[in-house]
N, C-alpha and C positions, 0 to 999 in steps of 0.2 A: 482658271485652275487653282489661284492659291487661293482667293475667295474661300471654295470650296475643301480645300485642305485645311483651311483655319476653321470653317465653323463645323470640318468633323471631328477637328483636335480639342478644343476648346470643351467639348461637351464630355469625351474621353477624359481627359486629364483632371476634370472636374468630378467627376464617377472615381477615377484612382483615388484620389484626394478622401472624398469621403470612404469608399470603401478599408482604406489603408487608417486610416482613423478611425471607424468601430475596433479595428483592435486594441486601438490605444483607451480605451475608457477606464481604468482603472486595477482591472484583470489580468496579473502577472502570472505567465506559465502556461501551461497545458492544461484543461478541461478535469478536475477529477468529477469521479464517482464514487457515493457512500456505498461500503463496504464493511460490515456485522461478519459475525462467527463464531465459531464453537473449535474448543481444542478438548477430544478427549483423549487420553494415554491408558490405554488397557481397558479402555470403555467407561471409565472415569474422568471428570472435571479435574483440571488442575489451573490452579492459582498462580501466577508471577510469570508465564512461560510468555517470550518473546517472539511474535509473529511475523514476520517478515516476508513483503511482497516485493521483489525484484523483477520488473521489464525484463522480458527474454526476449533480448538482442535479435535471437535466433529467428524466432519467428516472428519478427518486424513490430516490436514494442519497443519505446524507447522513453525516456523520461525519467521521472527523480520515483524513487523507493516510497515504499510506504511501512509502517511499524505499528504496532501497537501488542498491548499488554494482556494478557487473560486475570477476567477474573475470579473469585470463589469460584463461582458456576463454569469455568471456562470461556466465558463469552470474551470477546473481545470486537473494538470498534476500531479499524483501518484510521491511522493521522500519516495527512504528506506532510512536503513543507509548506511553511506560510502559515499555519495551522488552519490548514483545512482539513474535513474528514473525508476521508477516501482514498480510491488509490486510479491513477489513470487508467484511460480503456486500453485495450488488448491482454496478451497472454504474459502470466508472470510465474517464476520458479516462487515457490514458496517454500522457505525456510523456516523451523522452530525450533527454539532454543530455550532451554532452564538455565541461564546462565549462575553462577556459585554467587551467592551475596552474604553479606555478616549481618547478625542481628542479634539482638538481645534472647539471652537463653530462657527458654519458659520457666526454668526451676527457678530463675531470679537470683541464681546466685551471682551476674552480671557479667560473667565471660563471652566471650562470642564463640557464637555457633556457621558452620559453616556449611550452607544444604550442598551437596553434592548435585550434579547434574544426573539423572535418572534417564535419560532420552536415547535412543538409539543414536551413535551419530550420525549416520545418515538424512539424518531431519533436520540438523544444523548445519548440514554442505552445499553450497551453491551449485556443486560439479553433481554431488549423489543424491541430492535432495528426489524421492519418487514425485513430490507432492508438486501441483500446480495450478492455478484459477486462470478461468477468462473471465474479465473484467468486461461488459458491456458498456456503451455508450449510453446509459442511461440514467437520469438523474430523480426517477418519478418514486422511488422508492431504495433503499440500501438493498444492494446484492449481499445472500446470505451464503456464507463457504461454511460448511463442516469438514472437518479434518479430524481425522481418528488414527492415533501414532502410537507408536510402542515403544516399552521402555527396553530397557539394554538386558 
Protein backbone atom coordinates (compact mmCIF):
# COMPACT_ATOMS: atom_id res chain seq x y z
CA UNK A 1 0.00 0.00 0.00
CA UNK A 2 2.59 2.73 0.57
CA UNK A 3 4.60 1.47 -2.39
CA UNK A 4 1.74 2.54 -4.22
CA UNK A 5 0.78 5.96 -2.30
CA UNK A 6 4.40 7.08 -3.08
CA UNK A 7 4.59 6.53 -6.61
CA UNK A 8 0.92 8.23 -7.05
CA UNK A 9 2.31 11.30 -4.94
CA UNK A 10 5.58 11.63 -6.40
CA UNK A 11 4.35 12.17 -10.01
CA UNK A 12 1.35 14.60 -8.52
CA UNK A 13 3.59 16.86 -6.70
CA UNK A 14 5.93 16.91 -9.51
CA UNK A 15 2.90 18.26 -12.13
CA UNK A 16 2.07 21.02 -8.90
CA UNK A 17 5.63 21.87 -9.12
CA UNK A 18 5.84 22.75 -12.67
CA UNK A 19 2.41 23.79 -13.24
CA UNK A 20 2.64 26.42 -10.18
CA UNK A 21 5.78 27.62 -11.84
CA UNK A 22 4.56 28.66 -15.44
CA UNK A 23 3.02 31.33 -13.50
CA UNK A 24 6.15 32.43 -12.23
CA UNK A 25 7.90 33.28 -15.66
CA UNK A 26 8.31 36.76 -15.55
CA UNK A 27 4.58 38.01 -16.01
CA UNK A 28 3.35 40.06 -13.09
CA UNK A 29 -0.47 40.68 -12.76
CA UNK A 30 -3.52 39.80 -14.50
CA UNK A 31 -3.75 39.10 -18.42
CA UNK A 32 -4.44 42.70 -20.12
CA UNK A 33 -6.03 43.26 -23.45
CA UNK A 34 -5.36 46.13 -26.13
CA UNK A 35 -7.98 48.55 -26.08
CA UNK A 36 -8.25 51.83 -28.96
CA UNK A 37 -11.14 54.52 -28.98
CA UNK A 38 -12.83 57.45 -29.89
CA UNK A 39 -14.32 60.30 -27.57
CA UNK A 40 -16.67 62.52 -29.27
CA UNK A 41 -18.63 65.40 -27.24
CA UNK A 42 -21.55 66.81 -29.38
CA UNK A 43 -20.29 64.64 -32.20
CA UNK A 44 -16.98 66.28 -32.28
CA UNK A 45 -13.35 65.01 -31.54
CA UNK A 46 -12.00 66.43 -28.50
CA UNK A 47 -8.23 66.71 -27.42
CA UNK A 48 -6.82 66.29 -23.69
CA UNK A 49 -10.01 64.36 -22.21
CA UNK A 50 -9.09 61.72 -19.64
CA UNK A 51 -10.52 58.07 -20.14
CA UNK A 52 -10.92 56.05 -17.56
CA UNK A 53 -11.68 52.21 -17.47
CA UNK A 54 -12.61 50.98 -13.85
CA UNK A 55 -13.52 46.95 -13.09
CA UNK A 56 -17.04 46.85 -12.07
CA UNK A 57 -16.83 45.03 -8.79
CA UNK A 58 -20.41 44.46 -9.43
CA UNK A 59 -20.49 42.23 -12.07
CA UNK A 60 -17.29 40.12 -11.18
CA UNK A 61 -14.30 42.17 -12.58
CA UNK A 62 -11.71 42.88 -10.53
CA UNK A 63 -8.05 44.26 -11.07
CA UNK A 64 -6.01 47.51 -11.49
CA UNK A 65 -7.71 50.52 -13.71
CA UNK A 66 -6.87 51.52 -16.88
CA UNK A 67 -6.29 55.45 -18.41
CA UNK A 68 -5.36 57.01 -21.21
CA UNK A 69 -5.49 60.46 -23.00
CA UNK A 70 -7.54 61.49 -26.20
CA UNK A 71 -6.06 62.85 -28.94
CA UNK A 72 -6.70 65.88 -31.72
CA UNK A 73 -8.87 63.24 -33.35
CA UNK A 74 -10.24 61.94 -30.06
CA UNK A 75 -8.66 58.73 -30.36
CA UNK A 76 -7.15 57.35 -27.52
CA UNK A 77 -5.13 54.04 -26.55
CA UNK A 78 -5.99 52.13 -23.03
CA UNK A 79 -2.40 51.98 -20.60
CA UNK A 80 -2.51 49.68 -17.25
CA UNK A 81 0.03 49.41 -14.86
CA UNK A 82 3.42 48.18 -15.61
CA UNK A 83 3.11 49.87 -18.88
CA UNK A 84 1.25 47.73 -20.62
CA UNK A 85 -1.50 48.68 -23.18
CA UNK A 86 -4.83 47.76 -22.32
CA UNK A 87 -7.15 47.09 -19.91
CA UNK A 88 -8.20 43.66 -18.20
CA UNK A 89 -11.00 41.37 -19.44
CA UNK A 90 -14.60 41.65 -18.19
CA UNK A 91 -17.07 44.72 -17.61
CA UNK A 92 -15.70 48.15 -16.66
CA UNK A 93 -17.69 51.71 -15.65
CA UNK A 94 -16.23 54.09 -17.89
CA UNK A 95 -15.45 57.48 -16.87
CA UNK A 96 -14.38 60.87 -18.96
CA UNK A 97 -13.01 63.65 -17.79
CA UNK A 98 -11.67 67.26 -19.25
CA UNK A 99 -9.94 67.95 -16.28
CA UNK A 100 -8.96 72.17 -15.92
CA UNK A 101 -5.04 72.50 -16.89
CA UNK A 102 -2.72 75.85 -17.31
CA UNK A 103 -1.13 76.67 -20.31
CA UNK A 104 0.49 79.28 -22.12
CA UNK A 105 -2.05 81.81 -23.55
CA UNK A 106 -2.24 81.83 -27.63
CA UNK A 107 -2.12 85.73 -27.81
CA UNK A 108 1.55 85.28 -26.13
CA UNK A 109 1.05 87.74 -23.91
CA UNK A 110 2.43 84.81 -21.20
CA UNK A 111 -0.33 84.68 -18.69
CA UNK A 112 -2.08 81.37 -18.00
CA UNK A 113 -5.03 80.35 -19.34
CA UNK A 114 -7.31 78.05 -17.64
CA UNK A 115 -9.74 75.69 -20.05
CA UNK A 116 -12.77 75.06 -18.04
CA UNK A 117 -14.16 71.46 -18.01
CA UNK A 118 -17.06 71.52 -20.77
CA UNK A 119 -18.52 67.66 -19.98
CA UNK A 120 -21.57 66.90 -18.48
CA UNK A 121 -20.73 65.64 -14.99
CA UNK A 122 -22.02 62.71 -15.18
CA UNK A 123 -19.27 61.28 -17.37
CA UNK A 124 -16.73 61.96 -14.70
CA UNK A 125 -18.83 59.81 -11.87
CA UNK A 126 -17.90 56.47 -10.91
CA UNK A 127 -21.65 56.28 -9.19
CA UNK A 128 -23.55 58.27 -12.60
CA UNK A 129 -21.24 57.47 -15.08
CA UNK A 130 -24.18 55.80 -18.10
CA UNK A 131 -21.03 54.69 -20.08
CA UNK A 132 -19.53 51.13 -19.97
CA UNK A 133 -17.29 48.45 -22.09
CA UNK A 134 -16.84 44.72 -21.89
CA UNK A 135 -13.41 43.99 -22.36
CA UNK A 136 -12.86 40.44 -23.96
CA UNK A 137 -10.40 37.86 -23.44
CA UNK A 138 -8.67 38.59 -26.48
CA UNK A 139 -5.32 39.42 -27.37
CA UNK A 140 -5.41 38.98 -31.48
CA UNK A 141 -6.18 42.43 -32.25
CA UNK A 142 -7.15 45.87 -29.84
CA UNK A 143 -10.92 46.15 -28.92
CA UNK A 144 -12.30 49.46 -30.32
CA UNK A 145 -14.88 51.44 -27.82
CA UNK A 146 -16.59 54.59 -29.19
CA UNK A 147 -18.02 56.81 -26.80
CA UNK A 148 -20.13 59.77 -27.70
CA UNK A 149 -20.91 62.32 -24.63
CA UNK A 150 -22.20 65.67 -24.07
CA UNK A 151 -21.30 68.66 -23.01
CA UNK A 152 -23.07 70.56 -19.85
Amino acid sequence: MRKSLFSWCLPAMAMAIVVSSVGCSGDTGPAIFPVTGKVLVDGEPRAGLAVMFLPNSSKGTTGPSSIAQTDEAGNFTLNAPGEKQGAIAGTHIVTITCPSFGGSNPSGDGEQQTTPCQLAPKFSSVVDSPLSAEVKPDASAPQVFTFEITSM
